[in-house]
C-alpha positions in Angstrom: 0.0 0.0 0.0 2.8 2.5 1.0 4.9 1.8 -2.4 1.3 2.3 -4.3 1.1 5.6 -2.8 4.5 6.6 -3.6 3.8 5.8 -7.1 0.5 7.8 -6.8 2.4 10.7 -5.4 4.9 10.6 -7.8 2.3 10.6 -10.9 0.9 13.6 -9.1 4.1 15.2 -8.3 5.1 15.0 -12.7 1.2 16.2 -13.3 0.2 14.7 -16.6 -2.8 17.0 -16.9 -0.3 19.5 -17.6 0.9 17.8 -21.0 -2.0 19.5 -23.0 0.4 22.0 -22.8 2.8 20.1 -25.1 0.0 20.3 -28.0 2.4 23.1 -29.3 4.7 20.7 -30.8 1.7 19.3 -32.8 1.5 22.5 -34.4 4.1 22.0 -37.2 2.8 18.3 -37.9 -0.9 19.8 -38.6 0.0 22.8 -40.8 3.0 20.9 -42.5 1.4 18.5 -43.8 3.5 16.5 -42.6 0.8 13.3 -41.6 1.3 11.4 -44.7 5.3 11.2 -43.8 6.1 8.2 -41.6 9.7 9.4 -40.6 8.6 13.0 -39.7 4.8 11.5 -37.9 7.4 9.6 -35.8 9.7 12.2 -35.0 6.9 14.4 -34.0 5.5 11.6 -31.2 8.7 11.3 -30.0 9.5 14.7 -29.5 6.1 15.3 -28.1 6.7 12.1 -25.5 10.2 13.9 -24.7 8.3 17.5 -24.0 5.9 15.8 -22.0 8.3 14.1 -19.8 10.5 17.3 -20.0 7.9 19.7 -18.7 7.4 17.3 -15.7 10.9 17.1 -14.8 10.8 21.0 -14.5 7.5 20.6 -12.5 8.9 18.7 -10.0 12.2 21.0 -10.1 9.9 24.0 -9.5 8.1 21.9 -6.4 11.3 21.5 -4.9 12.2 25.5 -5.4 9.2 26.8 -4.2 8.8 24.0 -1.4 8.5 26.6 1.5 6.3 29.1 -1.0 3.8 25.8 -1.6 3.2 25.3 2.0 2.2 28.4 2.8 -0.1 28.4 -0.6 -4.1 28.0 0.0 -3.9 25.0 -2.6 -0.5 24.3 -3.5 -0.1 23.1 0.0 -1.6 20.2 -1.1 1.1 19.1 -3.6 3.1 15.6 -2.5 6.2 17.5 -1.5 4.1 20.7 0.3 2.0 18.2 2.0 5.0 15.5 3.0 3.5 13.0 0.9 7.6 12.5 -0.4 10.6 13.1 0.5 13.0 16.0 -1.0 15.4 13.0 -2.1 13.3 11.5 -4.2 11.8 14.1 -5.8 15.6 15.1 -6.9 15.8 11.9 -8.2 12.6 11.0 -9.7 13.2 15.0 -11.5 16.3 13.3 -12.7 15.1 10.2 -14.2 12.2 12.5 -16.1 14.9 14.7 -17.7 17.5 12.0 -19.0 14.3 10.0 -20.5 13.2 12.7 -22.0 16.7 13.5 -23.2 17.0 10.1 -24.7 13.2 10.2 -26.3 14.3 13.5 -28.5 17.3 11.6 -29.7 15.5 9.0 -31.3 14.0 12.1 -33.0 17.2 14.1 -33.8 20.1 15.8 -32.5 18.1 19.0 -32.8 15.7 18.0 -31.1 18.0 16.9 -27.9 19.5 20.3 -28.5 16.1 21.7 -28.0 14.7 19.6 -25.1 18.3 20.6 -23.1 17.5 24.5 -23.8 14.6 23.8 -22.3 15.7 22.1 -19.4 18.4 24.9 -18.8 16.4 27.5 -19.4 14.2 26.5 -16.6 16.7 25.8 -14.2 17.5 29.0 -14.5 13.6 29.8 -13.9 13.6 27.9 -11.0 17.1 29.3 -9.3 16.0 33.1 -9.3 14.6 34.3 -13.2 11.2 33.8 -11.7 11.0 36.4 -9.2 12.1 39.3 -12.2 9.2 41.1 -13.2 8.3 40.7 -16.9 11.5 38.3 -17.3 9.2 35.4 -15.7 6.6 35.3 -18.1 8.8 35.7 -21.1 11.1 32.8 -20.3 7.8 30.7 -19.8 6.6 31.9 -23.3 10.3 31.0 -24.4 9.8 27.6 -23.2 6.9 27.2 -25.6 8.4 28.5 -28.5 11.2 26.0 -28.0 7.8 23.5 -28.1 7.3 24.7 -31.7 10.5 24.6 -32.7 11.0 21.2 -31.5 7.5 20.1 -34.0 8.9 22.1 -36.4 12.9 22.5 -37.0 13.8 20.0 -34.7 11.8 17.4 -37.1 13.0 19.0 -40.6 9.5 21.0 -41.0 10.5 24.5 -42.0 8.4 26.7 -39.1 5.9 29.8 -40.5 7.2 32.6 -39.2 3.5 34.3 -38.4 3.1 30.9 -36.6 5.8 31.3 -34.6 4.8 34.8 -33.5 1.3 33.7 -32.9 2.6 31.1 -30.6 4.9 33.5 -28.9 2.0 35.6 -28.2 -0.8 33.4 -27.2 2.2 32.2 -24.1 2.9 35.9 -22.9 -0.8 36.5 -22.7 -1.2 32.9 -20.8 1.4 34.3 -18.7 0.5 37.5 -17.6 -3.0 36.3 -17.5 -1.9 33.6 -14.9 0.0 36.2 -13.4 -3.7 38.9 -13.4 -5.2 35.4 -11.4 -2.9 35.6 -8.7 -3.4 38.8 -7.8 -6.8 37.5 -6.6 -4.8 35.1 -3.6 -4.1 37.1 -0.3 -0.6 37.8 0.2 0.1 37.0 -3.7 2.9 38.8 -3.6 4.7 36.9 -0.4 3.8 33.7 -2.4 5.5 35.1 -5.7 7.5 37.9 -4.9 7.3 39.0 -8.9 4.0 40.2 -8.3 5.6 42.6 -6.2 7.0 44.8 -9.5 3.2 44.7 -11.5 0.1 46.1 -11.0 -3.4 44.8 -11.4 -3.9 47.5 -14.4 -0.1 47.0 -15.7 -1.0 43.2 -16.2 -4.5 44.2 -17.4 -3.2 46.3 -20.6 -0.2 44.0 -21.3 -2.8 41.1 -21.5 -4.4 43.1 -23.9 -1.2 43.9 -26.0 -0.3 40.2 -26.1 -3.9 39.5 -27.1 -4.2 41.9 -30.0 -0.8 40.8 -31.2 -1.6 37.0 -31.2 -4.8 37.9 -32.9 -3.5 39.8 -35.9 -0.6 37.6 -36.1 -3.1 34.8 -37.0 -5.0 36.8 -39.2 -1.9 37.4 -40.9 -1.2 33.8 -41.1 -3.6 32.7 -42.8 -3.9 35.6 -45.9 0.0 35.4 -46.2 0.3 34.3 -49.7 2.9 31.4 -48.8 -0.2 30.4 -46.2 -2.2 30.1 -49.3 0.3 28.6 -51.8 0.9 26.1 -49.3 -2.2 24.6 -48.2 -4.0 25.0 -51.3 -6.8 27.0 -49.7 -7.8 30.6 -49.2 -10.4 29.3 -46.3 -8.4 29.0 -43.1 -9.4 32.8 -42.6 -13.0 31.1 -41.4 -10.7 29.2 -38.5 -10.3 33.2 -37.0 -13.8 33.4 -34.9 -12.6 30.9 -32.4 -9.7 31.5 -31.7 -10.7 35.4 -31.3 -13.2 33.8 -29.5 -10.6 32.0 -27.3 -8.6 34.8 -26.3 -11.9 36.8 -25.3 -13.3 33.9 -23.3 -10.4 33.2 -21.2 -9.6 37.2 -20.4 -13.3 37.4 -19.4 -12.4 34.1 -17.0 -9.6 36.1 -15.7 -11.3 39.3 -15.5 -14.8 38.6 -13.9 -14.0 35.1 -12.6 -10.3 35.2 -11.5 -9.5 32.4 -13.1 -6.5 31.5 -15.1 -4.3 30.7 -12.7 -3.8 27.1 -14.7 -4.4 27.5 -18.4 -4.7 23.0 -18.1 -7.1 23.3 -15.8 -9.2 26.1 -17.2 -9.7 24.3 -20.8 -10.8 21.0 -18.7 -13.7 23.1 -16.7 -14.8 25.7 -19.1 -16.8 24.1 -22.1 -17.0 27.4 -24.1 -13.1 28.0 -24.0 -13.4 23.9 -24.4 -15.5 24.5 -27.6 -14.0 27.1 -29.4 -10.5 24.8 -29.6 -12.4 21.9 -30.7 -14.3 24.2 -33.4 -10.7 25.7 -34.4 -9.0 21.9 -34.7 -11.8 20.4 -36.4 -11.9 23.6 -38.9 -8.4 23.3 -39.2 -9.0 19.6 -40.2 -11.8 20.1 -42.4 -9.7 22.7 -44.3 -6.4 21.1 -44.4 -7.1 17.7 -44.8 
């Protein structure tokens, strides 16, 4: 019964609900066209099963950084390492084990692609020893970790990324960001249990959300009438796949904003079937257009 609850704490402690978030390297597979290629389908999985374990190695890194933090949090107290469910020494390790795994899944994909999981992995551990508490600097190495997501389903597979994508991407993450960042504003003592919040304002993070907004919207819209756009998927019809994600983006600020949610982008898609709805309507679009 004890090992069984280790094992329980430890699937907890690497949070798989989190892996939606790894839908990003997806993005170069669906709008590359690249399904009918059996090398590239395969070097996509693996680099999305490398991500995936990746992302939790980091999650368990950042459990272990912010141990003292968690404890005081209203529900992050309940995490396994907040709540004593395991022991600092096996978090280390079991962190460990997730990031050489993950290491070794992106070589079966390329060398590229190990290149890009290890940028990740640094680039969070230098998140997790001190980045996170500059203002500004915090959300844009978390938006930086998923454009190295895109760039993994993209470059890192031999899929030449669009460069409107790529910005799109960029911005959608810095408006998830400061967004999660508007959420926590809503906790008591927010800024003991991040000291960051410390150098925004409720207003500050109010109008960048907007800017990052605006900017992921028109980057889409530019996407899809870019003439290349057209030439390449043989369609001047992806326009249509606009509403929802405009849609989207005004949904989950309206969450934040009257709800004060989006402290866990994950989370939010799981409870809220309208934000739910308008990324099924965009995929399947996407799908009906593409494909």
């Amino acid at each position: 019964m004890t090992a069984l609850r280790t094992l329980l704490a430890l699937l907890r402690l690497a949070r798989p609900y989190q892996w939606t978030k790894n839908g990003f390297v997806l993005a170069g597979l669906l709008f590359g066209h690249a399904w009918s290629q059996p090398d590239t389908l395969h070097a996509v999985w693996w680099m999305f099963a490398a991500f995936c374990l990746a992302s939790s190695a980091v999650y368990v890194l950042n459990d272990l950084a912010d141990l003292e933090a968690d404890r005081r949090h209203p529900e992050k107290r309940l995490r396994p390492l907040a709540s004593g469910a395991l022991a600092r020494n096996v978090a280390v390790l079991w962190s460990l084990l997730l990031a050489l795994a993950a290491c070794a899944l992106a070589a079966l994909a390329s060398q590229t692609g190990l290149a890009l999981v290890l940028a990740y992995l640094f680039l969070n551990i230098g998140y997790s020893a001190g980045a996170k508490h500059v203002p500004v600097l915090d959300v844009v190495i978390i938006a930086t970790g998923f454009m190295l997501r895109l760039l993994a389903g993209t470059w890192g597979v031999g899929i030449a990324p669009s460069a409107w994508l790529l910005l799109c991407g960029g911005l959608m993450t810095l408006f998830l960001g400061f967004a999660k960042r508007r959420a926590e504003f809503g906790l008591g003592q927010a800024h003991t249990l991040r000291p960051a919040l410390s150098g925004y304002s409720a207003r500050g993070l109010d109008r960048l959300m907007l800017l990052a907004a605006l900017g992921c919207a028109l980057a889409y819209v530019c996407y899809t009438l870019d003439p290349h756009t057209l030439q390449l998927h043989r369609t001047a019809h992806l326009v249509w796949t606009v509403p929802p994600v405009l849609f989207g983006l005004l949904r989950y600020g309206w969450l934040v904003q009257r709800r004060g949610a989006g402290g866990d982008p994950s989370r939010e898609l799981l409870r809220d079937w309208p934000l739910a709805g308008a990324v099924v309507t965009w995929l399947m679009l996407v799908l009906l257009l593409l494909y």
